[in-house]
C-alpha positions in Angstrom: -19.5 -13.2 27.9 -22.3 -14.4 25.2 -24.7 -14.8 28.1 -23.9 -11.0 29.1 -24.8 -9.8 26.1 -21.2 -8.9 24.9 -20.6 -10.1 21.3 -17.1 -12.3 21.1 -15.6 -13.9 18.5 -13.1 -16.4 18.6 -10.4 -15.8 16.1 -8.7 -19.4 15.9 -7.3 -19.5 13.1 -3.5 -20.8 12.8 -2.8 -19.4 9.5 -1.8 -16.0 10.8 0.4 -14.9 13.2 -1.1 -12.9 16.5 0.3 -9.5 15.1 -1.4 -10.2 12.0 -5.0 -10.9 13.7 -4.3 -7.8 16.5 -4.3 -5.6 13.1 -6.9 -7.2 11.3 -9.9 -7.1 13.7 -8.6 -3.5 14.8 -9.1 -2.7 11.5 -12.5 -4.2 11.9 -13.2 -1.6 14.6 -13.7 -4.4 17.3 -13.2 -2.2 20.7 -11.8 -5.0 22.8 -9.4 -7.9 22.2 -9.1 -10.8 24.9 -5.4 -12.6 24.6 -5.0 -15.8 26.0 -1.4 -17.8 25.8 0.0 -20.4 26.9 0.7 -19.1 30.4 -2.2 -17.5 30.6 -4.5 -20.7 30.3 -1.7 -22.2 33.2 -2.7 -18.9 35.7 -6.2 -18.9 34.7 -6.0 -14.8 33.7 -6.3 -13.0 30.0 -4.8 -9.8 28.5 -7.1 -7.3 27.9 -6.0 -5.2 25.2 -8.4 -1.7 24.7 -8.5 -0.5 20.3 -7.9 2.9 21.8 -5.3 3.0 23.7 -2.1 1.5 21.4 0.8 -0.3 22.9 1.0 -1.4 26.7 -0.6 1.7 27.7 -3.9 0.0 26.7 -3.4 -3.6 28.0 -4.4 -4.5 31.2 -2.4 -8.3 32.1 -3.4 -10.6 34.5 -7.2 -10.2 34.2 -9.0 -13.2 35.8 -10.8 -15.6 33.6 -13.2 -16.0 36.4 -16.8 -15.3 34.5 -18.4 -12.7 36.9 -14.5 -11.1 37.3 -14.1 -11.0 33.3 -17.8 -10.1 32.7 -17.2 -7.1 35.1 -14.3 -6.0 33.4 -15.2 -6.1 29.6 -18.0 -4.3 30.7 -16.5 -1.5 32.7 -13.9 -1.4 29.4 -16.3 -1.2 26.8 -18.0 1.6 29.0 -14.8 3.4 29.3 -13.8 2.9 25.8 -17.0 4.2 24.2 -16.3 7.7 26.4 -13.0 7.6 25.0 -13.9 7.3 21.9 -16.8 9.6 22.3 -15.0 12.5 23.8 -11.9 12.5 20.9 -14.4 12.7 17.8 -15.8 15.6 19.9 -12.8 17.3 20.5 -11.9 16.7 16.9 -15.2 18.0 15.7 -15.3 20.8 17.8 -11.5 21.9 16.8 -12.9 21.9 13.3 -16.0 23.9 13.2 -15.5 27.4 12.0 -18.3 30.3 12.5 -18.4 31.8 9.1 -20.5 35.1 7.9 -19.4 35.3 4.6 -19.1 33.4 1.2 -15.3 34.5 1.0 -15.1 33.0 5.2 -16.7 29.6 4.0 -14.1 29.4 0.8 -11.0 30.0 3.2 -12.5 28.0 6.2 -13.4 24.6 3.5 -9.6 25.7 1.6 -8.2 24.6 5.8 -9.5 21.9 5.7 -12.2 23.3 8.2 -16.1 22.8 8.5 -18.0 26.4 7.9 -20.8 26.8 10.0 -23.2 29.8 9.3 -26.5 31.2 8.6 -28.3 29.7 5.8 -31.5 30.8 3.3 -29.4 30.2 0.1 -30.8 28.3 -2.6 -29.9 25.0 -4.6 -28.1 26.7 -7.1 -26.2 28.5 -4.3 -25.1 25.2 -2.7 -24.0 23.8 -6.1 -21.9 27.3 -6.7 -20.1 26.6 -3.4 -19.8 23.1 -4.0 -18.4 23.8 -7.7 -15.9 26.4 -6.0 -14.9 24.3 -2.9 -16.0 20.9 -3.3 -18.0 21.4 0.3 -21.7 20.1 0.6 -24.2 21.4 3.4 -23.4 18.4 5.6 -26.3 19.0 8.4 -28.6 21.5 10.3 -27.3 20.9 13.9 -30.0 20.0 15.9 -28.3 22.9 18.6 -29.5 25.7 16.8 -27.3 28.6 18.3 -29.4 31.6 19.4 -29.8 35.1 18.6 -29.9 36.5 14.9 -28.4 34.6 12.3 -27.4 36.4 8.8 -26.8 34.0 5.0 -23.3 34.0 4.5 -24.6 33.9 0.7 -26.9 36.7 0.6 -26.6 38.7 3.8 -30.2 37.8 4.4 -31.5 37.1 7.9 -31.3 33.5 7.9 -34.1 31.0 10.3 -31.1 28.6 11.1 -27.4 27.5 10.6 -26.0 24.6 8.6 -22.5 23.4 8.3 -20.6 22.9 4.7 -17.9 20.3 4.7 -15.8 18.1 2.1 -16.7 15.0 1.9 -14.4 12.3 2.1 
């Protein structure tokens, strides 16, 4: 796997019991975790277990141990677990953007524990009012800049772009 570019680290240590390691280096973030038993080094296959997918649904048993078969198929998982991955925190960030026009919109929006997106030619001491009031920060200026007029939510102004306020956490 080294010599396919795929990073692997070889958690030997006895001192811990396998749940205990599954946890930790999912806690890590590490996408992909190999498990090789007993019977497994007797069949010559591996579990593969995907970060992503908890419980059986994302194991896959009986994966050869063959280089070019095993190479293949971390591979093809870490492909398909980066698109997993992907697609839920844009799901989740597109179920949390709300289109404000309005001071009082942002306020209610932030109090949901929403992101406000809307028109913006406020000041400094505009963004510190609304982060004094709701504890919400301009976060970014999406690079996607929708089209067609925009409006401040602060001071009704036409505004040149968007931004969206957000806690942070």
């Amino acid at each position: 796997l080294k010599q396919a570019g795929v990073r692997v680290k070889l958690d030997d240590d006895t001192r811990n019991s396998p749940g205990w390691k599954f946890n930790h280096w999912e806690m890590k973030g590490v996408p992909i975790r190999i498990e090789v038993g007993p019977k497994d080094v007797a069949t010559g296959a591996c579990v593969v277990a995907r970060r992503d997918k908890p419980g059986k649904d994302g194991k896959e048993f009986g994966v050869s141990v063959d280089a070019v078969v095993l190479v293949a198929k971390i591979k093809q998982t870490l492909d398909e677990v980066q698109a997993s991955l992907l697609h839920e925190a844009t799901v989740f960030r597109d179920d949390n953007i709300v289109d404000v026009n309005s001071y009082d919109e942002l306020k209610t929006a932030i109090a949901d524990g929403k992101w406000a997106r809307g028109g913006w030619e406020g000041t400094d001491a505009q963004e510190l009012e609304i982060k004094e009031a709701t504890g919400a920060t301009i976060r970014c200026f999406p690079f996607d800049q929708p089209l067609g007029d925009k409006t401040c939510l602060m001071t009704g102004v036409a505004a040149k772009e968007v931004c969206i306020f957000a806690k942070s956490y």
